[in-house]
C-alpha positions, -999 to 999 in steps of 0.1 A, spaced: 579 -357 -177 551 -381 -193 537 -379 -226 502 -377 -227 495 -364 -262 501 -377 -296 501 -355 -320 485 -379 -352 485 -342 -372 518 -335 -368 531 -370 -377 506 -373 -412 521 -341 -419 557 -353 -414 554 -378 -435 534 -367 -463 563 -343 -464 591 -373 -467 563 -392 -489 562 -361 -516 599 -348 -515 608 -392 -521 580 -387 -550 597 -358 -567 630 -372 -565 620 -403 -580 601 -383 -608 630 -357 -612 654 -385 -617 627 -406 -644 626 -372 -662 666 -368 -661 670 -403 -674 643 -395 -706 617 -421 -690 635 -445 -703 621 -481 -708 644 -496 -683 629 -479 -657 602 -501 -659 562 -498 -661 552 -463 -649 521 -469 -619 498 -447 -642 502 -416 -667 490 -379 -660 483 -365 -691 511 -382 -707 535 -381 -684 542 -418 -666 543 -417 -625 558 -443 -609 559 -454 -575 578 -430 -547 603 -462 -540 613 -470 -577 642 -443 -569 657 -467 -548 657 -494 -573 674 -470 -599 700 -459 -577 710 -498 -570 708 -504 -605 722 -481 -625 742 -455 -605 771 -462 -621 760 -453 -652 743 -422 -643 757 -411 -608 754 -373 -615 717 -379 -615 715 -399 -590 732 -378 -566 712 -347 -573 676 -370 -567 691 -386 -535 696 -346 -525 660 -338 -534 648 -367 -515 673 -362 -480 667 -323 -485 626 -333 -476 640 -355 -448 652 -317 -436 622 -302 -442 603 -326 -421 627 -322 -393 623 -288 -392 584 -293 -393 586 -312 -366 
């Protein structure tokens, strides 16, 4: 059986779906930790709030899991539970 269709939709959906659920997590976690200064410079703020970048959860968790791991564990389960979700969209 031979491939003859890629379906571009389908993948942009897929990850847009990882992309957002990585997002939340690392917002989630910022907002559990009080947006603390040693997260760093926020990317931009919406209406007060800072945003920073999807991948800054990953930082974090190397940095300071062992001072918050409760946190951590709950926005590494936010971020693998979108990992789900785009498997089942796929």
């Amino acid at each position: 059986m031979q491939g003859t269709n890629v379906l571009f939709g389908q993948i942009a959906v897929v990850f847009g779906i990882v992309i957002a659920g990585v997002w939340a997590a690392t917002q989630w976690t910022a907002a559990a930790l009080g947006y603390q200064l040693r997260l760093g410079s926020p990317w931009f703020d919406f209406f007060g709030t800072p945003v920073y970048h999807p991948w800054r959860l990953f930082e974090w968790w190397f940095l300071f899991d062992a001072y918050a791991p409760h946190v951590f564990d709950v926005g590494g389960a936010i971020a693998a539970g979108s990992g789900l979700i785009a498997v089942v969209v796929a």
